[in-house]
N, C-alpha and C positions, 0 to 999 in steps of 0.2 A: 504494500500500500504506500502511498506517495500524497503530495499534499495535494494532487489535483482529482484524488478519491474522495478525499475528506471534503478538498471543497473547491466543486468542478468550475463553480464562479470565475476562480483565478486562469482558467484556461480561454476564457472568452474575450474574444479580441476582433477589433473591428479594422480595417485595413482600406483607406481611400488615397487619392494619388500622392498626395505630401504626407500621411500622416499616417500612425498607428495610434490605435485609442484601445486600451486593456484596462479591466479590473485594477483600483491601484494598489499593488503590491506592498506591503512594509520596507522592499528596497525602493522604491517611490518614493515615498514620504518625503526623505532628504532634499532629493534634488526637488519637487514640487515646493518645498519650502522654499528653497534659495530662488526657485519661480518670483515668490511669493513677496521676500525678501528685498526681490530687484523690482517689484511697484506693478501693482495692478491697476491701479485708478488715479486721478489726480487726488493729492489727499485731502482739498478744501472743499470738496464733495464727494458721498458717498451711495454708492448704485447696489449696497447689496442693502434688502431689507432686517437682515440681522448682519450688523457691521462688526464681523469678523475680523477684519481687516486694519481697526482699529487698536489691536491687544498687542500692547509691548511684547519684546522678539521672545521673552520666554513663554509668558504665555501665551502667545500665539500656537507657540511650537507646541506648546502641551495640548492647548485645543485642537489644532490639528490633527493629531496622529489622534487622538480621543475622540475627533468626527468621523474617520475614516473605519476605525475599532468599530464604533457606534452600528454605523450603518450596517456592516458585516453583520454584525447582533440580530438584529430587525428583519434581516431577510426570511422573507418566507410565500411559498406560491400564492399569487396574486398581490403583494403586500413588500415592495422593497424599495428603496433606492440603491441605484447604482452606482459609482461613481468611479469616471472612465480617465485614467491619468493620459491626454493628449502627448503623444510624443514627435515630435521632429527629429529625424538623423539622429534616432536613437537616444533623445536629451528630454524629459520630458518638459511640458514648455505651460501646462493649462491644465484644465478639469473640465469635463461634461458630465454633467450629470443627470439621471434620467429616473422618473420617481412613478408609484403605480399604488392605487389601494383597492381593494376590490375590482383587478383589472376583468376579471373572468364575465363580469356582469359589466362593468364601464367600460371597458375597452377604452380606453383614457389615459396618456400620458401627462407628465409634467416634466418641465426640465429645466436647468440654469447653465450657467458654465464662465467661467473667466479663463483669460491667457494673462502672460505674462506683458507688459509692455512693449519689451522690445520686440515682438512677435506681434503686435494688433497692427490693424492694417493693410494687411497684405491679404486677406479673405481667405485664413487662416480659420478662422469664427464661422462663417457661413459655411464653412467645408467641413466642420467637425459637427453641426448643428447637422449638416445636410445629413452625415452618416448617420446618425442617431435614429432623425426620423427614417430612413429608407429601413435601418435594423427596425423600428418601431411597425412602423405599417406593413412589411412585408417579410419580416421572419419572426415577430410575435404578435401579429393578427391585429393590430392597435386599430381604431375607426380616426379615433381624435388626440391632437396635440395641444397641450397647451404651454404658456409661457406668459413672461414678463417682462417689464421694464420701468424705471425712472421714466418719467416722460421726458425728460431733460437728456437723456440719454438715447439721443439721437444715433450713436453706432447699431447699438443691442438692435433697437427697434428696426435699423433699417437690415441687419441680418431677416429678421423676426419677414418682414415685410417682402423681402428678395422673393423667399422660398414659399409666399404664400397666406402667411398666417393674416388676420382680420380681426379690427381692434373687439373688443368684448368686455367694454364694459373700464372704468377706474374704481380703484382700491386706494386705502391711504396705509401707510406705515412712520412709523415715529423710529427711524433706524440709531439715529443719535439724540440726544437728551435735548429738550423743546424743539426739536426739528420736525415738522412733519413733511414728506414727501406722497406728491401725487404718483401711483402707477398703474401703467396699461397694459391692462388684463391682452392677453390675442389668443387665436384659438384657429387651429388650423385641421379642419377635415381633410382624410386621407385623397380623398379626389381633389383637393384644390393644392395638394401639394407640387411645387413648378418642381420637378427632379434637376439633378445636374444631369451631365450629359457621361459623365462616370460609371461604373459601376462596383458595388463596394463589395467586398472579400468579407465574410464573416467565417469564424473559427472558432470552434468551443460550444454553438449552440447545441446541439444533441445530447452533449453531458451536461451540460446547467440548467438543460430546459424542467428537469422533475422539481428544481431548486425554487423554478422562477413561474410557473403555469399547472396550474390545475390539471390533474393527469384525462 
């Protein structure tokens, strides 16, 4: 027995033309932090709704690998999030993440994801988002995707908006203390999704699939 019996998760890997996105590993962690480290956002605004990103370097670091533990815990068919450490040239560089509750009946995704700075830009984001959804809708049956954004957050939303998705609605969150921020809900059915013109390599689903889906 080996660690991809105990836990076939770690064998799942998604494969588009810049990128490799897997399970994130405990040898992850590291370099995802020094991602993390070298600046995801500008820091006089904040685009996540729980601002993570805020906690001094040690405790960031303990939250960190304690989110990643976390989610591992929680997995269970119909009812998990994923969290796919994005890699370039073998250097992981981002996170996508992909979340599900009662998928068996909702057929419904969610999902978030950051890169690193030095990496935004270049439709690096739209390319890792695109693999998600195509893994989503067409090798685990998904109908709908959903997502968010800072309205002010003009990149997120224009990824969000490339590939289809359609606003649905604002929400408020208070990420930092008296701050409140407006966000836009979007919501992307599997027929209105605009495909890239790629086609994406998946690996590992046959063994993760009893982990992740109602038998």
């Amino acid at each position: 027995m080996n660690v991809l019996d105990v836990w076939p998760l770690f064998g799942l890997s998604l494969s588009s033309p810049r990128l490799q996105m897997r399970i994130v590993r405990d040898e992850d962690i590291p370099a995802l932090l020094e991602a993390v480290y070298a600046g995801v956002h500008d820091a006089a605004v904040m685009p996540f709704a729980v601002p993570w990103t805020d906690a001094a370097p040690d405790e960031l670091r303990r939250n960190f690998a304690q989110h990643q533990w976390r989610q591992r815990l929680n997995v269970k068919p119909n009812n998990w999030t994923l969290n796919f450490a994005v890699i370039l040239n073998g250097v992981p560089i981002g996170v996508q993440d992909m979340s599900a509750v009662d998928f068996s009946v909702r057929q419904t995704v969610s999902s978030g994801s950051w890169l690193t700075r030095s990496h935004q830009g270049a439709g690096l984001g739209t390319e890792m988002r695109a693999a998600m959804l195509i893994f989503a809708f067409d090798h685990l049956g998904a109908d709908v995707a959903e997502s968010g954004a800072a309205t002010w957050n003009a990149a997120s939303l224009g990824v969000s908006r490339r590939l289809g998705y359609t606003d649905n609605g604002i929400s408020r969150a208070a990420p930092r203390p008296g701050q409140a921020i407006e966000e836009q809900r979007l919501r992307l059915p599997r027929d209105d999704f605009r495909r890239p013109s790629w086609k994406l390599r998946v690996e590992g689903l046959d063994q993760a699939r009893r982990d992740l889906l109602s038998p």
